[in-house]
C-alpha positions as CSV (number, residue, x, y, z in Angstrom):
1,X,100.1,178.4,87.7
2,X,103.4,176.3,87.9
3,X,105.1,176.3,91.7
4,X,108.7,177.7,91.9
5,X,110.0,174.7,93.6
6,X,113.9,176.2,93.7
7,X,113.7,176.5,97.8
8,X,111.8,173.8,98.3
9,X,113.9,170.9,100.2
10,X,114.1,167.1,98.6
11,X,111.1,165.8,101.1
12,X,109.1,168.6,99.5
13,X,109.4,167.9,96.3
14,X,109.3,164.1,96.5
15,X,105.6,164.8,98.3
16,X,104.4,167.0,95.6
17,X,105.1,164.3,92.7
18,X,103.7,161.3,95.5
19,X,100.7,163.7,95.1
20,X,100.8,164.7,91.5
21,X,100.9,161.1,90.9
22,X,97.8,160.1,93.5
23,X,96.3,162.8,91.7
24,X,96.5,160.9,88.3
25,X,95.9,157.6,89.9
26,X,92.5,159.0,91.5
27,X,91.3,160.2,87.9
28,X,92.1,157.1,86.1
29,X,90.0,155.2,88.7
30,X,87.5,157.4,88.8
31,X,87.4,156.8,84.9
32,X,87.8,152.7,85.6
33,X,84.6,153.0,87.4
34,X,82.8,155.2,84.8
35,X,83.7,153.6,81.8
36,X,84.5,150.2,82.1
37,X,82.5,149.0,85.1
38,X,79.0,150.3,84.1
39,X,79.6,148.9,80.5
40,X,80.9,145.5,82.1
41,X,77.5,143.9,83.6
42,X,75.9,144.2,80.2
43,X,78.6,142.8,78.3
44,X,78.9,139.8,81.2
45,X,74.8,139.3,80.6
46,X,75.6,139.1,77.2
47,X,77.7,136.4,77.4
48,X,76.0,134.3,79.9
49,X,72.9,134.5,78.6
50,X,73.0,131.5,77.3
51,X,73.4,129.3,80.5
52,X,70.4,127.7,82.3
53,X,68.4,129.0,85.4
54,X,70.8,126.3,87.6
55,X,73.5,129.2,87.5
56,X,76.5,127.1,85.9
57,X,77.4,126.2,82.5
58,X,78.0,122.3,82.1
59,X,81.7,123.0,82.4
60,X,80.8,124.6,86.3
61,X,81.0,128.2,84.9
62,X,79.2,130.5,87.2
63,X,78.2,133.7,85.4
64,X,78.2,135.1,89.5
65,X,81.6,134.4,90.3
66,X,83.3,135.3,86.8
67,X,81.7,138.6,87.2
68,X,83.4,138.9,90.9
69,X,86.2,137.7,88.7
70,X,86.3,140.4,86.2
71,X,86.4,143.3,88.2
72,X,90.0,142.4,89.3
73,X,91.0,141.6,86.0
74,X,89.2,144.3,84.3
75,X,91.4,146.3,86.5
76,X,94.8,144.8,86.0
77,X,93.8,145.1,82.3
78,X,93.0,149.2,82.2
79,X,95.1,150.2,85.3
80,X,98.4,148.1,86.3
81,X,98.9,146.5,83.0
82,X,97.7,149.3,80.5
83,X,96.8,146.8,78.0
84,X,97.1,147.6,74.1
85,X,95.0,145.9,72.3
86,X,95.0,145.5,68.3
87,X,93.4,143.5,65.5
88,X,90.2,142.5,67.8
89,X,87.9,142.6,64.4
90,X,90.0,139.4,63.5
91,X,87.8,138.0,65.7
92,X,85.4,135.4,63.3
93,X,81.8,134.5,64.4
94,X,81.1,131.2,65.6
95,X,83.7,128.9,66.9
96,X,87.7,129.6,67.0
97,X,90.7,128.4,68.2
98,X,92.8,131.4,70.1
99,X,96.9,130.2,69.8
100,X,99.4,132.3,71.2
101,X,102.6,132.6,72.8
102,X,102.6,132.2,76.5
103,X,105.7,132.9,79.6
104,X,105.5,134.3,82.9
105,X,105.0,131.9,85.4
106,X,101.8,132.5,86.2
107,X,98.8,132.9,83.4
108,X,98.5,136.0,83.6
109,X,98.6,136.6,79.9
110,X,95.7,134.0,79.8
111,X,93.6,136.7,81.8
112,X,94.5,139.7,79.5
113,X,93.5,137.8,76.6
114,X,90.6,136.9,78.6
115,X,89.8,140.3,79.8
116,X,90.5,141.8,76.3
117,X,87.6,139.7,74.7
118,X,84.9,140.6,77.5
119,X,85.7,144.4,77.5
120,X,86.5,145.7,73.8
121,X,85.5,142.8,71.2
122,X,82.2,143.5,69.9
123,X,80.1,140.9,70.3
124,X,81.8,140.3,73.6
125,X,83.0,136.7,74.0
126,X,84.6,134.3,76.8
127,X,87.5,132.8,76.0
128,X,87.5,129.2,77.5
129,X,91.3,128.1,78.4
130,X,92.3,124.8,79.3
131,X,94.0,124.4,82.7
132,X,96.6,121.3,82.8
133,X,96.0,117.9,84.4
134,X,98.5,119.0,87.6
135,X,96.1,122.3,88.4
136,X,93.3,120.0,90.3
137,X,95.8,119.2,92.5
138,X,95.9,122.2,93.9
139,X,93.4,123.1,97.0
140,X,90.7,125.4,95.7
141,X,92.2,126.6,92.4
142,X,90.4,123.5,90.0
143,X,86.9,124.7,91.2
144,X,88.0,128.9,91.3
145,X,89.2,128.4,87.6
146,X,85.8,126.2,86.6
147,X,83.6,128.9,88.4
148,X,85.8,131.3,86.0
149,X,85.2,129.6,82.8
150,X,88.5,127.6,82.8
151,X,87.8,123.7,81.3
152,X,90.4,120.8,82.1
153,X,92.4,120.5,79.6
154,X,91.5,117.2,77.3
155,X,90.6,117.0,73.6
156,X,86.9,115.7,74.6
157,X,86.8,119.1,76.4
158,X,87.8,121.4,73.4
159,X,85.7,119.6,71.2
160,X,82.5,119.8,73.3
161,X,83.4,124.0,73.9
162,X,84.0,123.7,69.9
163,X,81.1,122.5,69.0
164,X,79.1,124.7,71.5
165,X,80.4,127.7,69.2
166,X,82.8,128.4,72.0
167,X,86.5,131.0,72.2
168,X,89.0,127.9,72.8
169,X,92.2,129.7,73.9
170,X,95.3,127.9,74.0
171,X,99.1,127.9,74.5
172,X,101.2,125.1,72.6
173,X,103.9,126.0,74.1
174,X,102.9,124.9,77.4
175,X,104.8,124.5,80.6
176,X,108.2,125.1,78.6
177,X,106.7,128.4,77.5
178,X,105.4,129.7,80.8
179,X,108.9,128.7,82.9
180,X,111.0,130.3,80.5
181,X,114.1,132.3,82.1
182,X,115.4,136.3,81.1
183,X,117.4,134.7,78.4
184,X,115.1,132.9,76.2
185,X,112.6,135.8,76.1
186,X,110.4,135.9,73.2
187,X,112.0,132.9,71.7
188,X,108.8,130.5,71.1
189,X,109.5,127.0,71.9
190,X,108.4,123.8,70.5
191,X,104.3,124.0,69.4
192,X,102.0,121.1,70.2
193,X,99.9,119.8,67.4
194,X,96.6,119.5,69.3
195,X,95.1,122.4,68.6
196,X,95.5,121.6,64.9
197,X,94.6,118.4,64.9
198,X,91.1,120.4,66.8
199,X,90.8,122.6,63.8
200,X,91.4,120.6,61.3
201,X,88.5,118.3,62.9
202,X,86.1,121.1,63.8
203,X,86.7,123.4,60.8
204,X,87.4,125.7,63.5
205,X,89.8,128.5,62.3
206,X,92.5,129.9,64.1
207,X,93.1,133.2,65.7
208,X,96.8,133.6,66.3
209,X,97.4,136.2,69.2
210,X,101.0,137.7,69.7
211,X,101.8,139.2,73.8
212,X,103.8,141.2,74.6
213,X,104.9,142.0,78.5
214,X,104.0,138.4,79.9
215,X,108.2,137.5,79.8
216,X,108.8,141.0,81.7
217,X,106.2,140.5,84.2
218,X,108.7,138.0,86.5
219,X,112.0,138.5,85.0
220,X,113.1,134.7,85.7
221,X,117.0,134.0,86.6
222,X,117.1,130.5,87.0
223,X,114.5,127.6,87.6
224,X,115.3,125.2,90.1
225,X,113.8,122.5,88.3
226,X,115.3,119.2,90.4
227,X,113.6,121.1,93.9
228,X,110.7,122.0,91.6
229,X,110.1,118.1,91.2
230,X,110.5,117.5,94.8
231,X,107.2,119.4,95.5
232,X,105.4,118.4,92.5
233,X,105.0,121.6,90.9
234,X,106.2,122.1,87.4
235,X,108.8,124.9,88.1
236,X,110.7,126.7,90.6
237,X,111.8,130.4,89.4
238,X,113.7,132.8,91.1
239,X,112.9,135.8,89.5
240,X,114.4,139.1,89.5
241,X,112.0,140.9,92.2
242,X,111.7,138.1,94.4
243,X,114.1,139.9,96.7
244,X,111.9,142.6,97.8
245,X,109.7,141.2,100.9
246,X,106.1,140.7,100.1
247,X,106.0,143.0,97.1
248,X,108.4,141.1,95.2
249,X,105.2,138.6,95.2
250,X,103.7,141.0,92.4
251,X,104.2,141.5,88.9
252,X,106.0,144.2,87.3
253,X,103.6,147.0,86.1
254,X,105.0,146.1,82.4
255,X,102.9,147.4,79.7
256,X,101.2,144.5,77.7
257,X,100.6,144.2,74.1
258,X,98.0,142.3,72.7
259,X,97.8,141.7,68.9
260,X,95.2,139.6,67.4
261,X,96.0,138.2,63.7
262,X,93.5,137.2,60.7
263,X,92.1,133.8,61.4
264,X,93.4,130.7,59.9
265,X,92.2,128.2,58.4
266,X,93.5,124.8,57.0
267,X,92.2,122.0,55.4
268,X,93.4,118.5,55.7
269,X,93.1,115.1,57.5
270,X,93.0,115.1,61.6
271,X,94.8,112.1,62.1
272,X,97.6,112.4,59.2
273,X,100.9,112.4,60.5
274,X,103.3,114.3,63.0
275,X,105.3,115.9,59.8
276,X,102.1,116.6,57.9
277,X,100.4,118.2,60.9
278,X,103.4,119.5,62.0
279,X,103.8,121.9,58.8
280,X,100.7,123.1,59.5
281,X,101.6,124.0,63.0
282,X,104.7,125.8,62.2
283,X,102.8,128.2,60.0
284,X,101.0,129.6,63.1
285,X,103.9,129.7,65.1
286,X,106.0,131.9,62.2
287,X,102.9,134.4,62.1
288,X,103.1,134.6,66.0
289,X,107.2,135.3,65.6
290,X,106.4,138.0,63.2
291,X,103.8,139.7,65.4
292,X,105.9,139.6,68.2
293,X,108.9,141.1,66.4
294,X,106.9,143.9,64.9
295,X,105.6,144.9,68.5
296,X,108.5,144.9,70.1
297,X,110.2,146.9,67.5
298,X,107.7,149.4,68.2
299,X,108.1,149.5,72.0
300,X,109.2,152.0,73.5
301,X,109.7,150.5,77.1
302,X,108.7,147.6,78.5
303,X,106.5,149.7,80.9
304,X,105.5,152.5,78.5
């Protein structure tokens, strides 16, 4: 039966949306736990069974910890992110490279990818990203991100995940992707030609992956790049939320959109030349535009 809420005061009514809306929070937790958690462990064992009884992988993946791991990012995946996720039976069997668009400032759109793959692709797989050469010098985050599956980015590396049959995911992009500010948005930047000069090694194909949501997440301003070299990181935003105290720290609850494309595959010589390669390269990079333009002429919001 609906409340007549005409003599009720602005307090009131503000507390009985705070409650509808705990109300709705409560149920989709209670449906986090029910139907992703339970289904989680067995899709985890799945995809560790293949490690020895020492516990880690030889990259220092520890099936233990990425489960710890994958609660939280199961959770940003169903609950604060609301993640959409399309074109999964893409996915090939066997080895791939994973290319897609990256921005945000923090990887977050490394773990929805992530996520996506362990909860709803079927086999369940783990996608292995490559962390850059600056991350080890970070206390504690080299041997948090090994724990959790992430390699160190080299081309020995994605050859040896490559030819385990492994996920490789990767941005080309790179730091110029993930520092980008409000006004470049969506605008790809410059592709690196590793991963093709990987695949057209490997045979690998390639799964191009268009997100949506990571250039909303910390609506960048500026980026004080000349303090950012100072301190030996590779950025210094000042993004639009950065003003509220403490949680300013958190992303935006944006709604991400993950699309995964038919696999590619090219033939050719790994070592021929920049503008050879480079063709190649751009190919992926126009299928990623398109995907992004179709899915965010679909949006409604970037939070809905």
């Amino acid at each position: 039966m609906n409340r007549d809420t005409s003599e009720e005061g602005p307090r009131e009514v503000a507390l009985d949306m705070l409650g509808h809306v705990a109300g709705r929070g409560g149920a989709a937790l209670r449906r986090f736990r029910e139907d992703v958690l339970e289904d989680l462990d067995r899709r985890l064992e799945k995809i560790s069974s293949g490690i020895s009884g020492e516990g880690f992988d030889p990259f220092g993946m520890d099936p233990e910890a990425l489960r710890r791991t994958a609660v939280s990012a199961s959770f940003l995946y169903k609950i604060y992110f609301r993640c959409k996720t399309r074109g999964l039976d893409n996915l090939p069997d066997g080895p791939m490279i994973i290319v897609a668009n990256h921005a945000g400032q923090l990887p977050i759109d490394a773990v929805m990818i992530t996520t996506a793959l362990m909860l709803e692709a079927d086999p369940p797989r783990l996608a292995r990203s490559m962390m850059d050469r600056w991350v080890p010098t970070l206390p504690f985050v080299a041997t948090f991100y090994a724990r959790n599956g992430v390699v160190l980015g080299s081309p020995e590396n994605a050859m040896k995940l490559l030819n385990r049959g492994e996920a490789l995911l990767v941005f080309p992009e790179g730091m110029a992707g993930i520092t980008k500010t409000v006004d470049n948005a969506y605008r790809l930047q410059d592709f690196g030609l590793g991963f093709m000069r990987l695949s057209l090694a490997t045979g690998a194909p390639i799964v191009p992956v268009g997100v949506i949501g990571s250039e909303e997440q910390y609506p960048t301003l500026y980026n004080l790049k000349d303090l950012g070299k100072a301190l030996n990181l590779p950025s210094m935003p000042i993004w639009l939320q950065m003003a509220i105290p403490i949680l300013g720290l958190l992303p935006l609850p944006v709604k991400y959109r993950l699309t995964f494309g038919e696999a590619m595959t090219f033939s050719g010589d790994p070592d021929d030349s920049d503008a050879v390669v480079g063709e190649k390269v751009d190919a992926v990079k126009e299928r990623i535009g398109e995907m992004l333009n179709e899915s965010r002429a679909a949006r409604r919001s970037v939070f809905w």
